[in-house]
Every structure is written in structure tokens, then in C-alpha cells.
C-alpha positions in Angstrom: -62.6 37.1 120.5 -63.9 34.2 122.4 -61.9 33.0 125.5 -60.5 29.6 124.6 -61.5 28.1 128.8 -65.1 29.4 127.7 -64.8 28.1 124.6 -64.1 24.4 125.7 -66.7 24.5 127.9 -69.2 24.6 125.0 -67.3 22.0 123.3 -68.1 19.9 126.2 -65.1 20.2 128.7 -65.8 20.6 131.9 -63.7 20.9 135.4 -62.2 18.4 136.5 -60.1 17.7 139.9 -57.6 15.3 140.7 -56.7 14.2 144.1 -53.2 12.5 143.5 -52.0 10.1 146.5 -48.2 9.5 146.0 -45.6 7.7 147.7 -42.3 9.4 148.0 -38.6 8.3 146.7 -36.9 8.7 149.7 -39.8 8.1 152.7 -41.8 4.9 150.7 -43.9 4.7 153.9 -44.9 8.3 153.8 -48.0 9.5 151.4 -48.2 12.7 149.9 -50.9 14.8 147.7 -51.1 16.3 145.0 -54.5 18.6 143.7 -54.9 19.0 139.8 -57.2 20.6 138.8 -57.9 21.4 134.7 -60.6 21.4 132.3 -60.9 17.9 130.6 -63.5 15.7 129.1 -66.4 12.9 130.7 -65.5 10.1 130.3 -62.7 9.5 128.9 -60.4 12.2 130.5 -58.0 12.7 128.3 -56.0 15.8 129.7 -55.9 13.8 132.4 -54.2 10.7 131.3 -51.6 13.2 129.4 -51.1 14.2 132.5 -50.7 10.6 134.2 -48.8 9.6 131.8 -46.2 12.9 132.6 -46.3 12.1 135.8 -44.9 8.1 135.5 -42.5 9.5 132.7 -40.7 12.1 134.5 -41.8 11.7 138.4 -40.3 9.7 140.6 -43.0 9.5 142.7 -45.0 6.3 142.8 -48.6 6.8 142.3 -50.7 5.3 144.9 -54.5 6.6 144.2 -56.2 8.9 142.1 -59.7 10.5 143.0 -61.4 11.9 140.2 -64.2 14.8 140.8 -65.8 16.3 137.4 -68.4 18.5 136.7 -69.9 20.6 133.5 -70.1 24.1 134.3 -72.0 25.0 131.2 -75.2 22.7 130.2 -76.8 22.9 126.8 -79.9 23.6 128.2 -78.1 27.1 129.4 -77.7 28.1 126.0 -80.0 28.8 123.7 -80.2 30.6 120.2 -82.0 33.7 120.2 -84.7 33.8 117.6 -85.2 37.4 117.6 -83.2 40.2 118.3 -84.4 43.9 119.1 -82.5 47.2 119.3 -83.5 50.3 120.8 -81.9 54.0 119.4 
């Protein structure tokens, strides 16, 4: 059985790491941060806006800024198909 994180990765997903900047209820002066950190796709981001869109739902903290870092951690030129296969007894 494959492991679904690894198996996204081939499909293209890659990690990706928020840096949240928020602004809390009670202290509107104060900034606070939040890390996130999930596999999700280039460009779009989609996990990510899920997420966002949690966040505006059922947070009560204003966002302030979001800093987005990304990076594949498997490349196609990584993988290859094997052509030939030998085994030894």
C-alpha cells in the first residue's frame, strides 16, 4: 500500500508553508502568528484557500498578511521507469 502524503507528491503536491499575521479580538493593536504548514498545490493553492476560507468562517481573528513558501519535494526527473529488472537467487 502506498502512503497517501507520498502519493500526492507524485500527483504534483508539494509542501507548502503559511505564515499567518493576525490581529486579535480583544488587543486590535497587537499582531499574532500563526505557521501552517500542509501539502497543497502550485499555483493555485487550494488546501490553502480551504483553509482561508475556515479561518474567516469560524475565527475571529482578523487576517492581516499571509506569506506563502512552497516547494516540490519530489521532481519528475527523480523518477523514472525502470526498463529492466534483474533478480538474483
Amino acid at each position: 500500500m502506498v502512503d497517501l502524503q507520498f502519493r500526492r507528491q507524485l500527483e504534483g503536491y508539494g509542501l507548502t508553508t503559511a505564515n499567518i499575521l493576525y490581529r486579535l479580538p480583544d488587543h486590535p493593536a497587537l499582531l499574532q502568528e500563526f505557521i501552517w504548514q500542509d501539502y497543497d498545490v502550485y499555483p493555485n493553492f487550494p488546501v490553502l484557500h480551504r483553509f482561508i476560507d475556515f479561518w474567516r468562517r469560524e475565527i475571529e481573528g482578523a487576517l492581516h498578511s499571509i506569506k506563502v513558501a512552497h516547494n516540490r519535494l519530489i521532481t519528475p526527473a527523480e523518477i523514472r521507469k525502470v526498463g529492466v529488472e534483474f533478480r538474483l537467487n
